[in-house]
C-alpha angles and dihedrals in degrees: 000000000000123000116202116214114197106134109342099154093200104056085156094051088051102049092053097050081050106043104119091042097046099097097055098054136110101225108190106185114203091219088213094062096027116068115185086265088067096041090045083068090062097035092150131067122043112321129194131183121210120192130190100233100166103096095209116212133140116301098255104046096063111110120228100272135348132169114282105183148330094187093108093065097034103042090101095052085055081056098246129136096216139009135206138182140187100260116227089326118076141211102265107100115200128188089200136073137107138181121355118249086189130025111218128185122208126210139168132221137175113230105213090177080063112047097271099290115156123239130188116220107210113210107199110186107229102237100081101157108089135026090230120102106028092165086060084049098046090052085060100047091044092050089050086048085042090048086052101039086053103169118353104267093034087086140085073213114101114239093231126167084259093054083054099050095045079051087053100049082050093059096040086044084223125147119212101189130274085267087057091047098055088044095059087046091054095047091056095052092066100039082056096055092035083067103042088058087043087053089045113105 
């Protein structure tokens, strides 16, 4: 059995009315609404942590890079047995939106020069005045993410199957559509960390 815990106000009352249950739970914190006093209170059982580790902002305000997470290589340290995050996505759900002034792509990286921790480029097309052409916008996001990849291998930037197919899309000068894009972000963000746990001893 899991127990999600993402706002419950009474984590002593719950644990009580638990107890004997406690150890054969699944417990997922939503780091967000579980600080260490809550998760003090299910300390048994399997326990895994999931942060939020996408900052959300306009397109165009996001800087080129920024750290995105090290909870992957820490979780355990936070004594947890797993770990989990929102992509390049976020938590933050919002019924709004329109038209994009300004086309970014997202993607993750694991820096091994810094202790694994994991960064997010940011690739902001340049035009940013107007929401009409977002395939002319998303070329120039996706040159700016080609300049920075270089040849595969020159790069911090994982060569997965979704960083071949954005470098194909460059070379076919094609737009999928900014679903599609996401997609193949979000993608990449999980063949990454698929490979960090496959190089862990």
């Amino acid at each position: 059995m899991a127990l999600i815990h993402a706002g419950v106000a009474d984590a002593n009352g719950l644990a009580d009315t638990l107890k004997d249950n406690l150890p054969a739970m699944l417990h997922v914190f939503f780091e967000r609404h579980c600080g260490k006093l809550y998760q003090k209170h299910f300390n048994t059982g399997h326990r895994v942590l999931i942060r939020d580790g996408f900052q959300r902002r306009k397109n165009r305000e996001y800087p080129k890079v920024e750290l995105f997470s090290d909870l992957h290589a820490t979780y355990d340290l936070e004594g947890m047995n797993g770990f989990g995050d929102f992509l390049i996505v976020g938590d933050d759900f919002s019924e709004t939106g329109g038209p994009a002034y300004a086309v970014a792509i997202h993607i993750t990286f694991i820096d091994a020069d810094n202790d694994n921790a994991m960064y997010v480029y940011h690739f902001v097309s340049d035009s940013q005045d107007t929401p009409k052409d977002p395939a002319g916008k998303f070329g120039e996001a996706l040159a700016k993410m080609i300049k920075v990849l270089g040849k595969p291998g020159t790069s911090k930037v994982l060569e997965t199957r979704a960083v071949e197919e954005f470098r194909e899309l460059n070379a076919r000068k094609h737009f999928p559509g900014l679903g599609y894009i996401k997609k193949l972000s979000m993608q990449h963000h999980i063949e990454t960390l698929a490979d960090y746990f496959d190089r862990q001893p």
